[in-house]
C-alpha atoms as one frame of an Amber mdcrd trajectory, in Angstrom:
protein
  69.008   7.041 -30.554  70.259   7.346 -27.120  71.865   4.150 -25.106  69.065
   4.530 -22.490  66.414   4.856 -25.278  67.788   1.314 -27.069  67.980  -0.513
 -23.533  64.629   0.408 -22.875  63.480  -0.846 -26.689  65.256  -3.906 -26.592
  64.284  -4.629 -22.664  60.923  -4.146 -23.740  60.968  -6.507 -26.853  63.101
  -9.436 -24.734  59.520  -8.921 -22.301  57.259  -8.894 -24.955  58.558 -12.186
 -26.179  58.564 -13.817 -22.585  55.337 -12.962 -22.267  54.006 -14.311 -25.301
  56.171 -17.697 -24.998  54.641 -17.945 -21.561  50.907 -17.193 -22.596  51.618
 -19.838 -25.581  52.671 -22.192 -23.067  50.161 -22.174 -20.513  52.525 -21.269
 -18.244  51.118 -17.964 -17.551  47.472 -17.946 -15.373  45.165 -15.332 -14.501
  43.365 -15.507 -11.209  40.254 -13.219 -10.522  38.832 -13.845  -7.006  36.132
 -11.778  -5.555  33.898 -11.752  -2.517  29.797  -9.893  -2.552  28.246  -9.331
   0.331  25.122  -8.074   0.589  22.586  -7.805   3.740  19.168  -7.655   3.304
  16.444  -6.625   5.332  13.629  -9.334   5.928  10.803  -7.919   7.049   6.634
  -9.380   7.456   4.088  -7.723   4.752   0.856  -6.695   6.394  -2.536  -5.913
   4.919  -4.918  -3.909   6.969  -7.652  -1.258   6.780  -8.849   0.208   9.877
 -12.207   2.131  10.218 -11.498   5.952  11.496 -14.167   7.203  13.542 -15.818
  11.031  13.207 -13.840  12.408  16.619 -10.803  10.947  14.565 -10.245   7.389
  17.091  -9.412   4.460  14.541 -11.412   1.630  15.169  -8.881  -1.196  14.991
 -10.163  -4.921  15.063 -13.858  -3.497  15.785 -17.088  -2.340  14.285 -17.531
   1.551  13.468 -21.145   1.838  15.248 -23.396   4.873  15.916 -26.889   4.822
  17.208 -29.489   7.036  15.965 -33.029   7.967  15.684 -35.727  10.375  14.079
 -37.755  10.608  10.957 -35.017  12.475   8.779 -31.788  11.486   6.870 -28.317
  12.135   8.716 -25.002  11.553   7.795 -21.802  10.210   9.805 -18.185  11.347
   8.170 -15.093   9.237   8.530 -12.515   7.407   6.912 -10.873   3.761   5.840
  -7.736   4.163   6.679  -4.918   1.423   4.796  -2.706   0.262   8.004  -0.703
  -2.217   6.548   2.599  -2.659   4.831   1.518  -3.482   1.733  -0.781  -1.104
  -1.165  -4.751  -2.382  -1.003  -6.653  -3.421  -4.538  -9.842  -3.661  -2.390
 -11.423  -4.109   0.868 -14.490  -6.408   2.137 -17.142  -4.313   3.682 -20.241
  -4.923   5.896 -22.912  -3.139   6.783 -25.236  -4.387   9.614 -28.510  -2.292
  11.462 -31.216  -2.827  13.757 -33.858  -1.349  15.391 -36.949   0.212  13.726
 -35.726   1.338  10.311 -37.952   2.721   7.691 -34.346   1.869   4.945 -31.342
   0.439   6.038 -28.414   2.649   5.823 -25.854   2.639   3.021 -21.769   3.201
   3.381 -20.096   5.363   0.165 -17.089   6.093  -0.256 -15.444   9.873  -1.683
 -12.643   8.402  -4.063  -9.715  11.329  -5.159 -12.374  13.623  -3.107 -13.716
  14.210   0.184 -17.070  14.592   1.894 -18.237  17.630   2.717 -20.028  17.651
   5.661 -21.520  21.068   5.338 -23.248  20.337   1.598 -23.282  16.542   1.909
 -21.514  16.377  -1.383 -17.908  14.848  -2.544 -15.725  16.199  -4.746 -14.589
  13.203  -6.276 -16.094   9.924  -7.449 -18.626   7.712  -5.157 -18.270   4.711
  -4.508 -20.606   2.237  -2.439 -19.271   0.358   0.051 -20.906  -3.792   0.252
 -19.095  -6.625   0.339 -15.987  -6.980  -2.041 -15.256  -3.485  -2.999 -12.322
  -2.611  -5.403 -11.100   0.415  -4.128  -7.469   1.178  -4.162  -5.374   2.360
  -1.033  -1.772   3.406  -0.651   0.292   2.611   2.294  -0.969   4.654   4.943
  -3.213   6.680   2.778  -7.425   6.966   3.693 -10.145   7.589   1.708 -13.447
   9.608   3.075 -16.382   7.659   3.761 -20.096   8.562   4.902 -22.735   6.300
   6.695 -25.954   7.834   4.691 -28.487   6.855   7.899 -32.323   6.575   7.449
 -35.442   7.314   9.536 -35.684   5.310  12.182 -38.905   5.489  13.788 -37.694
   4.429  17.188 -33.995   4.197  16.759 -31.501   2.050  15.072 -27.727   1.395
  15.067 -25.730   0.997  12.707 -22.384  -0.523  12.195 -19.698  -0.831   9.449
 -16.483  -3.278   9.722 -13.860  -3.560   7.425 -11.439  -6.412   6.273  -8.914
  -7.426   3.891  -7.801 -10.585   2.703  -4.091 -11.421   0.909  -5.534 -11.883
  -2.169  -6.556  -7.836  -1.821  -3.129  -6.693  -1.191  -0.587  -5.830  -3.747
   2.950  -6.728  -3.168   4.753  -4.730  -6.513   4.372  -1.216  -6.788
């Protein structure tokens, strides 16, 4: 062994035992101090479903009416559209008419489809729209819906509003 070599041993073993005197002693202390910051973004949830009218104008805050008349069956397209902040587990829909009406008209919705004006038909599941109806929307997502209108001997309106309450909002993904 080299000088250097045996300083460096021995200067390391004369630490070594200093440093385990000191730890025995309490005389050696450890301090760990640490700041987290985070910022967070607070924000309002909404819930909202707005009616979208057949030239495309949503119908915010308002009823989605048309006016009609004749002795055969017609059809209205639009959608519900989900305008809030928050995923919708269902919607509260109502359906009002007057005038002369042989049937009142009905609301349906095209779920994972849409209406097809030409053939009347959806290409996904139905679902009627009255009162409380469970039918899921994602945030800014729509789903089709048709007003199925029915001989009205001298005219009739029609007019479908939509609402949502908290308890039909989900707030986890």
């Amino acid at each position: 062994m080299t000088t250097s070599t045996r300083f460096s041993s021995r200067l390391c073993a004369v630490l070594g035992v200093v440093l385990a005197a000191l730890v025995q002693t309490g005389t050696a202390r450890a301090s760990v101090d640490a700041d987290a910051v985070a910022d967070l973004q607070a924000g309002t949830a909404r819930w909202a479903a707005t009616l979208v009218r057949p030239d495309g104008t949503l119908s915010t805050g308002t009823a989605w009416s048309t006016t009609y008349s004749g002795l055969g069956t017609s059809y209205v397209y639009g959608n519900v559209r989900n305008t809030g902040t928050l995923a919708l587990t269902a919607q509260t829909y109502t359906l009002s008419a007057s005038g002369f009406l042989v049937n009142p008209p009905t609301a349906t919705a095209c779920v994972n489809g849409a209406w097809q004006a030409t053939t009347g038909t959806c290409t996904g599941t139905q679902v009627a729209l009255a009162g409380a109806t469970a039918l899921p929307i994602a945030v800014g997502a729509g789903v089709s819906v048709r007003l199925t209108l029915q001989p009205a001997l001298l005219g009739g309106t029609a007019s479908l509003s939509v609402s949502v309450s908290r308890s039909q909002a989900r707030t986890t993904p």
